[in-house]
C-alpha positions in Angstrom: 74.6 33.7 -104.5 76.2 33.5 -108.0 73.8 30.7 -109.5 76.4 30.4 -112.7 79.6 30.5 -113.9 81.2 32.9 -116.5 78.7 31.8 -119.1 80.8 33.3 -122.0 83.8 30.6 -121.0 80.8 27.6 -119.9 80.8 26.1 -123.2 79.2 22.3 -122.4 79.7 20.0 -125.6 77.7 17.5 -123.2 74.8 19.8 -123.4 72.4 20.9 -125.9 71.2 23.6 -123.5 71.2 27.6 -123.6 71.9 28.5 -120.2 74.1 31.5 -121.8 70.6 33.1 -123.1 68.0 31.2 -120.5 69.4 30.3 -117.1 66.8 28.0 -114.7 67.2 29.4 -111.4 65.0 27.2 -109.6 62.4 24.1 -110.1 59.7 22.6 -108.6 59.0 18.9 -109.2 55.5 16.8 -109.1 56.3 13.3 -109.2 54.7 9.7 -108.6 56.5 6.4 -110.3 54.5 4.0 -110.9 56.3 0.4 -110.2 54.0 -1.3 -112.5 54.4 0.4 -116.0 58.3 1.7 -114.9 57.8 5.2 -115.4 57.7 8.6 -113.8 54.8 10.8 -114.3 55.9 14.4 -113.3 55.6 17.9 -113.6 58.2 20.4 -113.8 57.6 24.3 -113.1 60.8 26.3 -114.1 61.8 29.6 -112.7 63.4 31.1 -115.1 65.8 34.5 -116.2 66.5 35.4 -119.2 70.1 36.8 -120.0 70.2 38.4 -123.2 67.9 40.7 -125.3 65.1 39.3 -128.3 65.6 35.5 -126.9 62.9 33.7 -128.3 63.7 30.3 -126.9 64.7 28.4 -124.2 66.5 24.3 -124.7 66.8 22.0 -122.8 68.7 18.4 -122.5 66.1 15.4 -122.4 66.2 11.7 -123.1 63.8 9.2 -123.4 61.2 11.5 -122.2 57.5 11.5 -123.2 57.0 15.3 -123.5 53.3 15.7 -122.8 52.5 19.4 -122.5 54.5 22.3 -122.3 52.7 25.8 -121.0 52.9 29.3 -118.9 52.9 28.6 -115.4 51.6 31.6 -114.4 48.7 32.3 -116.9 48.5 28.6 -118.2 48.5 29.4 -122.0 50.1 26.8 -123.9 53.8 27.1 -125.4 54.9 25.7 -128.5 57.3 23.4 -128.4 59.7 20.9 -130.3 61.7 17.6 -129.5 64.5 17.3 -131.6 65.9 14.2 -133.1 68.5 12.5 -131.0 71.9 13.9 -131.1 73.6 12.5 -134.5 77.2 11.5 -132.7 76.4 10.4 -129.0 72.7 9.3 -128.3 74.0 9.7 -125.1 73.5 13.5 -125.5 69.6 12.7 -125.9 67.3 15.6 -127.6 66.8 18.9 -127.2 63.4 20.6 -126.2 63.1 23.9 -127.6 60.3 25.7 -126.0 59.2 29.1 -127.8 59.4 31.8 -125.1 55.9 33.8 -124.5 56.0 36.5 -126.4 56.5 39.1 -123.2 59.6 37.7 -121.7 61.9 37.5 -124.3 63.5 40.5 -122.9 67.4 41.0 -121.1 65.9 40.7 -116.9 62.7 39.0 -118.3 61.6 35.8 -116.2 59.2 33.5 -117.5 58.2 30.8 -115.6 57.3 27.5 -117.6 56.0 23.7 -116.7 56.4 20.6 -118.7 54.0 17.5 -118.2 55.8 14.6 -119.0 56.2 11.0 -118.4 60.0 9.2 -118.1 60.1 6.1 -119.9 61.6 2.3 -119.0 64.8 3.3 -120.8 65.6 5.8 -118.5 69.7 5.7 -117.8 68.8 7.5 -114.7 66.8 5.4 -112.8 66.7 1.8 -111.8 64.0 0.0 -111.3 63.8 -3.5 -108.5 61.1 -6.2 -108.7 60.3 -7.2 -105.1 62.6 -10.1 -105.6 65.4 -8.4 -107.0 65.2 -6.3 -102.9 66.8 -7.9 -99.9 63.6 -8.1 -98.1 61.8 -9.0 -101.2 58.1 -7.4 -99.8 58.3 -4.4 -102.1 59.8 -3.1 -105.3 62.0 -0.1 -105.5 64.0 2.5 -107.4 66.8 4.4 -107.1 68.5 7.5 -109.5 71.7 7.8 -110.4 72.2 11.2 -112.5 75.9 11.4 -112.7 77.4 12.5 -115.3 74.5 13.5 -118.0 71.7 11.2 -117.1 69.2 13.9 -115.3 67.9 14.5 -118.5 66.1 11.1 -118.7 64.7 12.2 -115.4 63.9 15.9 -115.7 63.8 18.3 -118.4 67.0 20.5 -117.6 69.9 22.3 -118.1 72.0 19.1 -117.7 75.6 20.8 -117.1 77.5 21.5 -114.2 78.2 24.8 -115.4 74.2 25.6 -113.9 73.2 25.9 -110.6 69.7 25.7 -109.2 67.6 25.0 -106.4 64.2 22.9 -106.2 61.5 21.6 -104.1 59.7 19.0 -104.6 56.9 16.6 -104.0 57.2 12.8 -104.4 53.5 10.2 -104.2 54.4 6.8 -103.4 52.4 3.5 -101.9 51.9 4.3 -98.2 54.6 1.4 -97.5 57.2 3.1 -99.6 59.6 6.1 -97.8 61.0 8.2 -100.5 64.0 9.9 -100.0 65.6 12.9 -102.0 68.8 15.1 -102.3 67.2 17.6 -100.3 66.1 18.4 -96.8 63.1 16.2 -95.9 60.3 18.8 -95.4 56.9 17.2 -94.0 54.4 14.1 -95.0 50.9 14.0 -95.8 48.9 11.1 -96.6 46.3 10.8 -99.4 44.6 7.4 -99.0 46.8 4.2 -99.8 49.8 6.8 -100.5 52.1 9.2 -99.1 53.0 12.7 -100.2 56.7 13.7 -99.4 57.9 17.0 -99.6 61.5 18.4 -100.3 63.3 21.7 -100.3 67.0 21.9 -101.4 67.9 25.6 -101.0 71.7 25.5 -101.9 72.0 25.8 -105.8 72.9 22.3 -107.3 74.0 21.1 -110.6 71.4 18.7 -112.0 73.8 15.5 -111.9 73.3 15.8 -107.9 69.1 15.7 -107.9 68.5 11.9 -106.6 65.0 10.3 -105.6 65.1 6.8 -103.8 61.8 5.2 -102.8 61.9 1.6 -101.0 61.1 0.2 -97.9 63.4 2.3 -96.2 64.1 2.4 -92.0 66.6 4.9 -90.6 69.1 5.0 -87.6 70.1 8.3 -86.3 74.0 8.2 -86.1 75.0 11.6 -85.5 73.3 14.7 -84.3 73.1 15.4 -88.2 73.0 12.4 -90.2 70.6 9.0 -90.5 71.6 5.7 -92.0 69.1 4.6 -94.5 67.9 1.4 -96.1 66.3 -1.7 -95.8 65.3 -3.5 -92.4 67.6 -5.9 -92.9 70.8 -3.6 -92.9 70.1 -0.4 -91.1 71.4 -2.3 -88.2 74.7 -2.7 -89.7 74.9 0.3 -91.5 74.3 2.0 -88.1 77.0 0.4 -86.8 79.8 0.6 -90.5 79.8 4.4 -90.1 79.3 5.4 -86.6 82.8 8.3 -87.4 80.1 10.0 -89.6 80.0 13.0 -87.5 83.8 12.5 -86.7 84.6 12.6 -90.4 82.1 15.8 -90.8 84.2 17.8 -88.3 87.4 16.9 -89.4 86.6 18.2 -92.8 85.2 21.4 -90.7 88.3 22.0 -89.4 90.2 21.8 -92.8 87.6 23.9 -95.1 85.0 25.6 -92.9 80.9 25.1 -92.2 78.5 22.2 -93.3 76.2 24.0 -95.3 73.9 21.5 -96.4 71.8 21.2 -92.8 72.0 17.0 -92.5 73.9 14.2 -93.7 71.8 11.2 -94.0 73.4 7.9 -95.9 71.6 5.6 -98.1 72.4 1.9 -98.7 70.8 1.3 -101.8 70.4 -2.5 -103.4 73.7 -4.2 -104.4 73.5 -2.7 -107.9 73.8 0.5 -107.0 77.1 1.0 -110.2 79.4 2.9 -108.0 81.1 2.9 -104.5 79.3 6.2 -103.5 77.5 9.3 -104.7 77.2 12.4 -103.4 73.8 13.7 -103.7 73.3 16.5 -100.6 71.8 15.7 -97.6 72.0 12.0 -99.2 74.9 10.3 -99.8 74.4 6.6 -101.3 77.0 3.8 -100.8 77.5 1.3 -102.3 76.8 -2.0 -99.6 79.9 -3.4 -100.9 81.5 -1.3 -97.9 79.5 -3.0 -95.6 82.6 -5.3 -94.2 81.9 -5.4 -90.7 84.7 -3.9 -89.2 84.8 -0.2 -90.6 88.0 -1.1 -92.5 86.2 0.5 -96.2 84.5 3.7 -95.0 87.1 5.8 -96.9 84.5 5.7 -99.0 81.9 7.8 -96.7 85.0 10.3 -95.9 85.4 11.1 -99.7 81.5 11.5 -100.3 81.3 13.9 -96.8 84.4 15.5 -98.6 82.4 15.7 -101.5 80.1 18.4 -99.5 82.7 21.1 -100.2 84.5 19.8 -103.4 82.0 19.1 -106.0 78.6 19.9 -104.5 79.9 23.7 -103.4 82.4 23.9 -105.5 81.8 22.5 -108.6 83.6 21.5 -112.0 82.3 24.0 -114.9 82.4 21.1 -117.4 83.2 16.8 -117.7 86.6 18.2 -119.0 87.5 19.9 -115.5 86.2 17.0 -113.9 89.3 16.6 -111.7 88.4 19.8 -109.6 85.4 17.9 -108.2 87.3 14.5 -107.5 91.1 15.1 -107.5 90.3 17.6 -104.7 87.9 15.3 -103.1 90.5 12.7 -102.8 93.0 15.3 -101.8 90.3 16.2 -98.5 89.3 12.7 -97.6 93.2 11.3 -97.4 93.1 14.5 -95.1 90.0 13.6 -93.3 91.6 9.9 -92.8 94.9 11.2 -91.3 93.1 13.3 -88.7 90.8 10.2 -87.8 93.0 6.7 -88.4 96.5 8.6 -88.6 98.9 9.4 -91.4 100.0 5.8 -91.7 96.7 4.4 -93.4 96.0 8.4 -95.4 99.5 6.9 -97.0 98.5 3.3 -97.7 95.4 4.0 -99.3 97.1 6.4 -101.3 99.5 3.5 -102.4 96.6 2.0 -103.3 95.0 4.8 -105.5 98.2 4.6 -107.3 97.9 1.5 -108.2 94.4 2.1 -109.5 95.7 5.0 -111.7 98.4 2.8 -113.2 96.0 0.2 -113.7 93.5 2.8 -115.4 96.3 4.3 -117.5 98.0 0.5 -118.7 93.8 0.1 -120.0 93.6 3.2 -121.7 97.0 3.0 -123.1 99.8 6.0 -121.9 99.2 7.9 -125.1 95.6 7.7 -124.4 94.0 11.8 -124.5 91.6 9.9 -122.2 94.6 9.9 -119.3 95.3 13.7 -119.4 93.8 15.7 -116.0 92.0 18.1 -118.6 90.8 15.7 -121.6 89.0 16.9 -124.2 85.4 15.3 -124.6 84.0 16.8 -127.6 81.0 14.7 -128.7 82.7 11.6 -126.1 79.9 10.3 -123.3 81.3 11.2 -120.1 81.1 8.0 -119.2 83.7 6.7 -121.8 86.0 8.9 -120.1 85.6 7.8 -116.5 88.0 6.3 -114.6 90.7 6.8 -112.1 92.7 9.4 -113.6 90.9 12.6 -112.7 90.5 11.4 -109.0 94.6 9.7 -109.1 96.2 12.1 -110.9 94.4 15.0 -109.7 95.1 14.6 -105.8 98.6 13.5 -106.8 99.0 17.3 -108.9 97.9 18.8 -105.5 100.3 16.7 -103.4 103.0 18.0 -105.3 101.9 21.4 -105.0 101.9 20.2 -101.1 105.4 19.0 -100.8 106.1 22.8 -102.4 104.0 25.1 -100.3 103.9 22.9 -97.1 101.1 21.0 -95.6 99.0 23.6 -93.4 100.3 26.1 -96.4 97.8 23.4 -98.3 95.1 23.5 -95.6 94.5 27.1 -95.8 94.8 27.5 -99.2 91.5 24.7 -99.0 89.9 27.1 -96.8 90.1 30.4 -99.0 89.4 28.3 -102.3 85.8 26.5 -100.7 85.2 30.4 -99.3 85.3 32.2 -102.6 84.3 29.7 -105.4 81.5 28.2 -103.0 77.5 27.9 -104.6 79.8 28.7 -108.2 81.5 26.6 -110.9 84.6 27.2 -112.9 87.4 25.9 -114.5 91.1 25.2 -113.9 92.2 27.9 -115.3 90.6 30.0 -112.7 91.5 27.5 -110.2 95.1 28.2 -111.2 95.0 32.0 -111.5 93.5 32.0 -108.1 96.1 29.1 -106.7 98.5 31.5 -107.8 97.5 34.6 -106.2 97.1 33.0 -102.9 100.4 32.2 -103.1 102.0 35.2 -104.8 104.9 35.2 -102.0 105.6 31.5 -102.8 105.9 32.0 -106.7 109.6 31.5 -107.2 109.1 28.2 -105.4 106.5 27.5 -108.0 108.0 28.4 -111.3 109.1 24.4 -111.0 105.6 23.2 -111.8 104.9 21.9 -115.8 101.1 22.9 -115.6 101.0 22.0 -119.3 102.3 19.2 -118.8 99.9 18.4 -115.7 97.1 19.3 -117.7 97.4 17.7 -120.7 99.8 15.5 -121.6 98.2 11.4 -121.4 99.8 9.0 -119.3 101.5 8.8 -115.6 102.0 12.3 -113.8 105.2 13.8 -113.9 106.1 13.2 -110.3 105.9 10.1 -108.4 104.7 10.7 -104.6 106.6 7.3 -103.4 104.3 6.6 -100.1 105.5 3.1 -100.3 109.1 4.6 -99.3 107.8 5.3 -96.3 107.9 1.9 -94.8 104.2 2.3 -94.0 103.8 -1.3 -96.5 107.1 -2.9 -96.0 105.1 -6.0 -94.4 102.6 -6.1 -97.5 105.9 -5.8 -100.1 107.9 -8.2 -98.5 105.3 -11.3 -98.3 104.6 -10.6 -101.8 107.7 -10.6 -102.9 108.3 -13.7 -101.0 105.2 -15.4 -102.7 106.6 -14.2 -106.3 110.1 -15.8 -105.5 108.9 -19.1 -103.7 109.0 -22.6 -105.7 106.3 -24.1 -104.4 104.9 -21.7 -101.6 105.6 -24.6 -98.7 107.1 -22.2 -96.3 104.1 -19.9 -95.5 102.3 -19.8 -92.7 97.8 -19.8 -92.2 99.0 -16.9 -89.7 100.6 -14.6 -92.3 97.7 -12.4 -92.8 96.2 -12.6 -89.2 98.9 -9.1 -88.3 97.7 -7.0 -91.7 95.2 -4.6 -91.7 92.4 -4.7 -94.3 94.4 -2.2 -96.5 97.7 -3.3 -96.0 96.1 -6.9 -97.5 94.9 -5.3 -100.3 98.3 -3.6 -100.9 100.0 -7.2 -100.6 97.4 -8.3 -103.4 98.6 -5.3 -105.3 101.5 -6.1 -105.1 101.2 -9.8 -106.6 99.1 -7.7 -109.0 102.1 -5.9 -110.8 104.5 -9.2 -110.5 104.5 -11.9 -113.2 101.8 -14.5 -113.0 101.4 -17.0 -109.9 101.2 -20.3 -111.1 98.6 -22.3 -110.2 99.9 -24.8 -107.7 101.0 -21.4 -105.7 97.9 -20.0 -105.7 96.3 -23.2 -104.4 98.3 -22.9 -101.6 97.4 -19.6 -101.1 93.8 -20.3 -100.9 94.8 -23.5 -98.4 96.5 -21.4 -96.2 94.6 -17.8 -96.1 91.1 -18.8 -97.1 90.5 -16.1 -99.3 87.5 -17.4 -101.3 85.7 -17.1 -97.6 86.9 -13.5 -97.6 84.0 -11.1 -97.0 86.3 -7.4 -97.8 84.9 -6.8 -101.3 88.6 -5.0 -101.8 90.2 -8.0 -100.9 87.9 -10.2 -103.0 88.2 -8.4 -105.7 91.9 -8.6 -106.0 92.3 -11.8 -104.8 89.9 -13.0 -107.8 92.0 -10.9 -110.4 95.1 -12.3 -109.5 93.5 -15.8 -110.1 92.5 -14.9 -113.4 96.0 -13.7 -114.1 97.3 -16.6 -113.0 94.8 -18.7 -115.5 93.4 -20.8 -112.1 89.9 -21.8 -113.9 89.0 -23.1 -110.2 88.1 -19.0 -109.7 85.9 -19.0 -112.9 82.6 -19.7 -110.3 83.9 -17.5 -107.8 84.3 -14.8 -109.9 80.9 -15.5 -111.8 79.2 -15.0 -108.1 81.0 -12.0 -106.7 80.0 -10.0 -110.6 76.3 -11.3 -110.2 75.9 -10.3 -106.2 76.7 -6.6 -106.9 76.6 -4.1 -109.5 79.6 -1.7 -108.6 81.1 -0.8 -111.5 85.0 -0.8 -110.0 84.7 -4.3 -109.0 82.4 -6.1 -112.1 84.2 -4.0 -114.8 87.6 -5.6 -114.4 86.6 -8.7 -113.7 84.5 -9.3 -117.0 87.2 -8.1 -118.6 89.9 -10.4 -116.8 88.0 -13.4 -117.0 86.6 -12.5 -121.0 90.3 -12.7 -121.7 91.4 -15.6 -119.4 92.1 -19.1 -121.4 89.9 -22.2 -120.6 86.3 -21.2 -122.0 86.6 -17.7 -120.1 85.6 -15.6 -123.1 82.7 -17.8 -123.6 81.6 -17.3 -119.8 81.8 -13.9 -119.4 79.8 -13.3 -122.2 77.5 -15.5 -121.5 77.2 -14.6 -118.3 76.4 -10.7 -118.3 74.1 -11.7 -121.0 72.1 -13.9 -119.1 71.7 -11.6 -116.2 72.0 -7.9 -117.7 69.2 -6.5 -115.8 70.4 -7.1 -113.2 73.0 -4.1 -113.8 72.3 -0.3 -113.4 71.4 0.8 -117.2 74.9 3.0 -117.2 76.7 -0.5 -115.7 75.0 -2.8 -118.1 75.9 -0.3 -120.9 79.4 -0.1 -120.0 80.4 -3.7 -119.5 78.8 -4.5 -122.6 81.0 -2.2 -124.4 83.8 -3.9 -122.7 83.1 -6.9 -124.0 82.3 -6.0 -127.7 78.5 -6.7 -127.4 75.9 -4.1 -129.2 
């Protein structure tokens, strides 16, 4: 298994690393949190290979890290070391440890094998920590990680870059009440008095922004001959039930791009501020409970994290810059994985609906925005800044296109090949491209249409419009909108208008209302009087029901909205809304400020940090 990518092309300005000289082939991790003090004290033994001749060092990425000891694994003699100040332009970038090799393996083939005692700190981005209280069973705290994009390095010491691939084991100490869970394949329990050993082995090479650890008062459900449900007493029950097509959706995506290679599938529902709708970790997914609606109408957010299993974790993005190859492709498999299991009809309408979100991502940025090109260019920029929904809108929409040129099975097997010979590496579009290319040499006069500049890197709306909504697949949604938009007074519609939508086709018709002038208020008064949407329980449909109140000015949704941002943490849903109702008239400025400052820690570190910056507070 290639471990790397072409290291003389895997330049990382995220990283402070030397992977090019040093490359960590595999770790082993000693860890027990301690809920009390907020902290992680761990040891890390590195396997290491060294790349070059006469390297004397090896860096690493680190942040907020108390860096207690640093010495030969194998003979225990102590290595010098230093911590470097915090990077000058983005903190976010944290410190580099250099670590002077031993004197021995400094040598091209050389492998020294190094451990670092260290401590994490409260500050961590990476993990979050929950008071009892703040825990829907509220018996026991908990923490969970979230390492995406460069936030391992306030867990581990590491090569923090997608560009390097590694495998690890590891062994987590918790309370004997506490189940900790990791990214890896569960590999025995012991128990040491009033706590619990758990050991891990993950051995498919990973990028470090997919290590995760959650330990809670976790149960499990089995709902598949390879997957579990995870989370707290109180929800396993439901989870069980939201995503019983987990094995369905695993096959489906089988079918389209080969094996499962990652053994089992389990699913974690971590606390509502858990920032995003899902992450990938292997052999644990976490989602968001935000999808929890009941009726299985939001688990596209399960297909694209099983998706995930070949596009991103196998495959992998050599850089943030080529970010899109782990989640344009993702989106492009899961709308896939959807049409095989619910039918073409609702692959379409949800990608109407991602549409939407990339306009929406583009108007915020502004179209001239570098930000909004597929391949941006990060420089010293916090990956973070530069998230949003363009490399996961505009990516699948540049391989629809390509789809609508080459034919759909065309597409399917083209899947196939590229999971088969880029798996366990990393690279970057221009190899992507090259290899695209060659696979379909005997297509290439169809293909000399396609602007790749142009898809790569201008800002803005792609150059080609897919137009699902011509389809007729949302003509119900469009027209009631429209209806709404036109109607004086909204007297002629009916408490039955909804009852014959789905739950997407609901959020399309909110959409809709969305990119239309303003409702005034006595309209959306009757709306709520007639389709009780405040009672909603959809999170999708909240959410957009409460933006298109604040565009409207209706201060009666100023509560509403104040609730939905404080009962979860997901950074889709709280972003926008902070934002709407910050710029809202009628004291919303004022209350939004208030508001998240008041109840900050309540957010994921990287969610707190972001909506602060949205609302102009240091």
């Amino acid at each position: 298994r290639r471990h790397y990518c072409k290291m003389t092309e895997a330049v990382d300005s995220c990283s402070l690393s030397n992977p090019n000289e040093v490359l960590v082939k595999h770790w082993h991790w000693s860890a027990e949190p301690s809920f009390s003090n907020k902290i992680i004290s761990a040891t890390i033994d590195l396997q290491t290979c060294v790349l070059k001749d006469n390297v004397e060092k090896l860096v690493l990425d680190t942040r907020d890290l108390n860096i207690m000891d640093v010495y030969d694994t194998t003979t225990k003699e102590k290595l010098s070391y230093k911590l470097q100040s915090t990077h000058p332009v983005c903190s976010t970038f944290g410190s580099a440890l250099v670590i002077n090799l031993p004197s021995d393996s400094r040598a091209k083939g050389s492998s020294p094998n190094i451990s670092i005692r260290y401590e994490t700190t409260p500050s961590g981005a990476a993990v979050q920590w929950l008071d009892p209280v703040q825990t829907i069973g509220k018996q026991h705290p908990y923490l969970f990680t979230q390492c995406q994009a460069i936030h391992a390095r306030s867990l581990i010491p590491c090569q923090d870059t997608p560009c390097v691939k590694s495998t690890y084991s590891a062994e987590v100490t918790v309370p004997a009440v506490l189940t900790a869970l990791m990214s890896a394949v569960r590999d025995g329990e012991s128990v040491a008095s009033d706590y619990k050993i758990y050991r891990f082995q993950q051995k498919v090479p990973i990028p470090s922004y997919l290590v995760a650890l959650a330990v809670g008062a976790l149960e499990s459900r089995k709902i598949g001959p390879r997957s579990h449900v995870w989370s707290e007493a109180a929800v396993v029950d439901k989870a069980a039930y939201e995503f019983a097509e987990m094995e369905a959706m695993i096959k489906a995506a089988e079918n389209i791009v080969g094996p499962f290679l990652w053994g089992n599938s389990d699913i974690l529902i971590p606390p509502p501020s858990f920032p995003y709708g899902g992450m990938e970790n292997p052999t644990l997914i976490f989602a968001t409970p935000t999808i929890l609606a009941g009726d299985r109408s939001l688990v596209t957010v399960v297909a694209h994290e099983i998706a995930h299993s070949w596009t991103g974790n196998l495959v992998t993005n050599i850089n943030w810059e080529h970010f899109w190859l782990n989640e344009g492709f993702t989106r492009y498999l899961e709308r896939l994985i959807i049409s095989d299991i619910q039918g073409e009809n609702e692959s379409n309408l949800i990608a109407m609906l991602g549409w939407k979100s990339l306009q929406d991502a583009v108007d915020r940025y502004g179209e001239s925005n570098p930000l909004t090109a597929l391949v941006p260019k990060l420089g010293e920029i916090d990956p973070d800044d530069a998230f949003s929904a363009v490399p996961y809108e505009k990516g699948f929409t540049l391989l629809y296109y390509l789809e609508t040129l080459v034919g759909l099975e065309e597409m399917k097997s083209f899947l196939r090949a590229y999971i088969h010979h880029f798996k366990y590496k990393s690279l970057n579009t221009y190899e992507w491209k090259d290899f695209f290319l060659k696979h379909f040499e005997d297509k290439k006069d169809v293909l000399k249409v396609v602007d790749w500049e142009t898809w790569f890197y201008a800002p803005g709306m792609p150059p080609f419009d897919p137009k699902f909504g011509s389809s007729g697949v949302a003509d119900e949604s469009i027209s009631l909108a429209e209806r709404w938009s036109q109607s004086k007074d909204g007297e002629e519609f009916l408490s039955t208008d909804l009852d014959k939508l789905s739950s997407s086709l609901v959020q399309e018709f909110l959409n809709q209302l969305l990119n239309k002038p303003s409702l005034s208020v006595e309209k959306l008064v009757k709306m709520e009087q007639l389709y009780k949407m405040n009672s909603k329980t959809n999170s999708e449909i909240k959410f957009r029901w409460l933006r298109l109140c604040l565009k409207g000015e209706w201060t009666d949704a100023f509560p509403h909205t104040v609730s939905f941002v404080l009962e979860q943490g997901r950074m889709k849903f709280v972003r926008p809304l902070y934002r709407d109702l910050f710029n809202c008239p009628g004291g919303g400025k004022t209350l939004a400020t208030e508001t998240f400052l008041k109840n900050k820690q309540i957010y994921h570190g990287i969610a707190a940090m972001m909506i602060a910056r949205d609302l102009g507070i240091e």
